[in-house]
C-alpha positions as CSV (number, residue, x, y, z in Angstrom):
1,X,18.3,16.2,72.6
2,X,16.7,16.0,69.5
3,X,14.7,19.0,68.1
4,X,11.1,19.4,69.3
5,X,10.1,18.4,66.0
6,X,11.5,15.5,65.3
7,X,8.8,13.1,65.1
8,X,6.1,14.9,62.6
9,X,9.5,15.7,60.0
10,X,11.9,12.8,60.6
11,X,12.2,10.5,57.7
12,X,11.7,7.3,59.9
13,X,7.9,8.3,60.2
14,X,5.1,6.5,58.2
15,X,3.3,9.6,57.6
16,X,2.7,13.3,57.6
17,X,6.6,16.2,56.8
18,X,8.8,12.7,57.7
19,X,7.3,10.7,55.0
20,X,7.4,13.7,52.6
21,X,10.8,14.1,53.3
22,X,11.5,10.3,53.3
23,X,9.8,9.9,49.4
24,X,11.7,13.2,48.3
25,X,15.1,11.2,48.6
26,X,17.3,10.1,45.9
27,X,15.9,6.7,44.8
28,X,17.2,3.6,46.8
29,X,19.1,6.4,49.4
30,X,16.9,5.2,52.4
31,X,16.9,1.8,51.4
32,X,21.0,2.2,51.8
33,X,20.5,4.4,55.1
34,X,18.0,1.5,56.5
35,X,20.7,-0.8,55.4
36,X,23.8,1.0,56.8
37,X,21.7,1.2,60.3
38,X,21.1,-2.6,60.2
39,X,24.6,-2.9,60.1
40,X,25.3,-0.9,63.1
41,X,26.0,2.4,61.3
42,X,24.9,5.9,62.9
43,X,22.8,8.5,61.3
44,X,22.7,12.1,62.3
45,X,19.5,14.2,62.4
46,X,18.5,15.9,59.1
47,X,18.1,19.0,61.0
48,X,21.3,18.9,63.0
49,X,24.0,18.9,59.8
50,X,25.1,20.6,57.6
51,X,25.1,20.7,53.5
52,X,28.3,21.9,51.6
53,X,27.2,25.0,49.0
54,X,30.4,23.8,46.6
55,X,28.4,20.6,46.9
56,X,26.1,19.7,43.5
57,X,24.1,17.0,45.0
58,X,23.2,19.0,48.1
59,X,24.7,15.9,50.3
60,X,24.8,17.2,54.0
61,X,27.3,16.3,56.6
62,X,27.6,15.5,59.9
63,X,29.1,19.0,62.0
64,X,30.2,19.7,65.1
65,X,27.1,20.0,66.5
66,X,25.2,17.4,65.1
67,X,22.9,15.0,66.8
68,X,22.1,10.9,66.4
69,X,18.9,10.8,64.8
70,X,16.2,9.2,67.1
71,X,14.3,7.7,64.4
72,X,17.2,5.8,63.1
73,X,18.2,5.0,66.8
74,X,14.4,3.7,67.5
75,X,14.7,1.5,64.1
76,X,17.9,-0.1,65.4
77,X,16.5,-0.4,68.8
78,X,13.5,-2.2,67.0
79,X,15.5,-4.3,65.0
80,X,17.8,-4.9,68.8
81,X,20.9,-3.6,66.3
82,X,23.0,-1.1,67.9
83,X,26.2,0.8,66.8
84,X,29.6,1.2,68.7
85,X,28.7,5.0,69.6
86,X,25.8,3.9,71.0
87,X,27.3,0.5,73.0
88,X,29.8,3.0,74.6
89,X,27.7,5.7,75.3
90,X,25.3,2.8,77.1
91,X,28.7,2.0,79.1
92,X,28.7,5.6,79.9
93,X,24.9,5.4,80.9
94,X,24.1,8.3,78.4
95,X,21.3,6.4,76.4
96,X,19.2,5.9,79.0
97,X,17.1,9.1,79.3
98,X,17.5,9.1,75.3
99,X,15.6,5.7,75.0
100,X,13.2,6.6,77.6
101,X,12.0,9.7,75.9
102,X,11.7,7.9,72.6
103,X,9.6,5.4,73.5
104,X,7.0,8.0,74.6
């Protein structure tokens, strides 16, 4: 489950902390996430990873405990694009209370 946050600070929203976030980005970096997603990629929440301190260019990383995001899973849901996680975990009958709570 996705923190209780996650719709006023995640960078798939059109306003408000997500768009903030979304415009402080590299240039062109969620252009390339949007583009990644569209071709069935995942992308984990911003608030579930994990950024390397030797790292320069702050990059995070997926961890152990790292979540899908459900913006990026709503976008692909949107767009009727899914990924391979998400195809098996359908299989598995795992998505189904995720999709339900992020369509409300």
């Amino acid at each position: 489950m996705p923190p209780k946050d996650w719709r006023e600070t995640c960078p798939f929203q059109s306003s408000g902390p997500g768009l903030a976030l979304r415009q402080g980005l590299r240039p062109g970096r969620f252009a390339r996430i949007k583009l990644e997603l569209r071709a069935g990629s995942i992308f984990h929440c911003h608030k579930t990873t994990t950024t390397d301190d030797d790292d320069d260019e702050g990059e995070t990383y997926a961890g152990p405990g790292s979540k899908l995001c459900a913006g990026a899973l709503a976008y692909q849901d949107k767009l009727g694009v899914s990924s391979n996680y998400v195809r098996v975990a359908e299989r598995l009958d795992a998505m189904t209370a995720t999709r339900e709570e992020n369509r409300r």
